[in-house]
C-alpha positions, 0 to 999 in steps of 0.5 A: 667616280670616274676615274674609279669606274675607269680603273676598274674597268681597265683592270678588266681589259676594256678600253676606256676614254674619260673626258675630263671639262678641265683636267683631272680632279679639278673640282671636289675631287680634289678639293675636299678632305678625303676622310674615310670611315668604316662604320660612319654610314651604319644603319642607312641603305649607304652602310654595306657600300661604304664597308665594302669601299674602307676596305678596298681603299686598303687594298689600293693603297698597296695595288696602285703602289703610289704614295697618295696618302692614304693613311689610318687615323684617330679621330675626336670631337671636339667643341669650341667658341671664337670667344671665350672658353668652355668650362670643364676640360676634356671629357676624354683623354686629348692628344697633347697637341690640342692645346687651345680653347677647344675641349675634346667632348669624344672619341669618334674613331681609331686607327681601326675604323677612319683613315684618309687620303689626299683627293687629287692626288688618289683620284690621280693615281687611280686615273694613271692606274688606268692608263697604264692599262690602256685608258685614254683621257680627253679634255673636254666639254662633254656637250651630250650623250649620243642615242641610236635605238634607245641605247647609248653609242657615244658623247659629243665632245665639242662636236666630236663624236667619241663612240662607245659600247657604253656611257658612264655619266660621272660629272658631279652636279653638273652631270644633270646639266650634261644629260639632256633629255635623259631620264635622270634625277636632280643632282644638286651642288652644296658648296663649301670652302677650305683652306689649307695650313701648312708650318704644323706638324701635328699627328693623324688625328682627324678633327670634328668640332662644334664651333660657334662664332663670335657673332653666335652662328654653329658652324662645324669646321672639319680638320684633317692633318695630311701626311705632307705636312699640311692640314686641311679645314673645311666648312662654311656652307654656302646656298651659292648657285652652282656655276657652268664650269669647275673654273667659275667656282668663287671663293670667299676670303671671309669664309676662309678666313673664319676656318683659319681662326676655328681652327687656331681656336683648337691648337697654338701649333694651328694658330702660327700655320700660314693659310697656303690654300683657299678653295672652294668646291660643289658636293653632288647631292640627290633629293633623298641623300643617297647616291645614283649608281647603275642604269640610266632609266629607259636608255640602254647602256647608259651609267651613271655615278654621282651624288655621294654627298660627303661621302664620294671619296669614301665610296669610290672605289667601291662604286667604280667596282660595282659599275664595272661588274655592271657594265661588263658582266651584267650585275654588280657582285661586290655590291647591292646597288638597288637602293642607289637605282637612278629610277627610285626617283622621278627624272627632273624636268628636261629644259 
């Protein structure tokens, strides 16, 4: 999110600094999937902004002119036991790849409505597209936000002071703990785990799979082929309490090593991958499931940006355009932002 409204705001010939706690896409910004759907987000107040960001995910993969991996994809369900196979075969016609005990039960996208990028390295391209323009990046612990008047001047950075016109809080969940006393709402961590496969070359075909355990529990293991090469598979959700730093995020071996085996269970190619990345990563998430985007009640020129959920890659860019138009115009014109208004829920308690 940051690095998006920094793009977008140095397109438009402002300066702008972005202070990053340990550099840039260290926490899910560059360890989540970077699936993308057009239409996934229909019939909720998320439908129009994720439209609007599939579009010009296209548009920037062309603007930036840097390889990041943004490419269309075909995308199925797919369901699957630890143990055992399900009876029946495919109920649609299943790329010859997936060869093991999963059945394709759908087809949940073409070419035409999903697609991906690789996170880090589009989060990355974004950021350079801005210091190309004149963008600064700080590394360091923001320790709060610097009031005069009841607006916004500045952030204290390590007990610097780096003064600013305006403010944009785009921390993921550990934006709440940087606020102070602003009037925010929660935003919450949901944690997840990943591991990446490389040795198997398989086709853009993105994968959702119902999946049980050998020991009965429902999980539901994402798979996405990256153009690399490799293969991301996320999943296991995890109540651990969000740590102070992107750094102290722990991963488990047992949870990793049961996305390795869900995703061998779909294809033979899959099962002689070798695992090359273990990870871990916190979602911002908001009480009501929609993210904050716009004004930060009762203080001006202040911003924020987070809480997207699974769905903070997708709507990057459109967020980052939409904040910038607020920001330097007054009102977002790409974007109806009001149900994503911070102050549509109350400001979680201060201390």
């Amino acid at each position: 999110m940051g690095a998006s409204v920094a793009y977008f705001l140095a397109r438009r010939g402002i300066a702008v600094t972005v202070v990053e706690r340990s550099g840039v896409a260290c926490a899910a910004s560059g360890k989540s999937g970077g699936f993308l759907a057009l239409d996934w987000c229909d019939g909720t107040p998320l439908g129009p902004l994720a439209r609007a960001s599939f579009a010009l995910h296209a548009e920037l993969a062309k603007q930036l002119e840097v390889d990041y991996g943004y490419r269309r994809m075909d995308t199925f369900m797919l369901a699957a036991r630890e143990r055992g196979t399900l009876a029946g075969g495919h109920r649609v016609a299943a790329p010859r790849w997936l060869d093991g005990a999963g059945v394709v039960t759908s087809a949940l996208g073409t070419n035409e409505t999903t697609a991906q990028v690789t996170p880090a390295r589009f989060t990355a391209a974004l950021l350079d597209g801005a210091r190309a323009r004149g963008a600064r990046l700080r590394i360091g612990i923001v320790e709060g936000v610097v009031q005069r008047d009841g607006a916004a001047v500045g952030v204290t950075v390590e007990g610097e002071t780096l003064e600013g016109d305006a403010v944009v809080l785009a921390m993921g969940p550990w934006t709440s703990r940087a606020v102070g006393r602003l009037a925010l709402p929660s935003v919450y961590g949901l944690k997840g785990y990943s591991v990446t496969l490389a040795g198997a070359d398989v086709p853009a075909h993105a994968l959702f799979v119902d999946y049980r355990t050998a020991d009965g529990r429902a999980l539901e293991p994402e798979i996405f082929p990256r153009p690399d090469g490799e293969v991301y598979v996320c999943g296991m959700a995890d109540p651990a309490p969000l740590p102070d730093s992107p750094d102290a995020v722990e991963v488990s071996e047992v949870s990793c090593e049961t996305l390795a085996r869900a995703a061998g269970r779909v294809s033979t190619v899959l099962a002689g991958a070798r695992v090359v990345r273990r990870q871990a990563c916190y979602r911002p998430v908001t009480d009501d499931g929609l993210p904050l985007i716009g004004r930060v009640p009762g203080v001006g020129n202040a911003y924020v940006a987070t809480g997207h959920g699974p769905w903070g890659i997708l709507n990057a860019p459109a967020t980052g355009l939409a904040l910038a138009e607020l920001i330097s115009d007054g009102a977002s014109a790409s974007a109806d932002l009001r149900s994503f208004d911070p102050a549509r829920l109350p400001a979680a308690p201060v201390g």
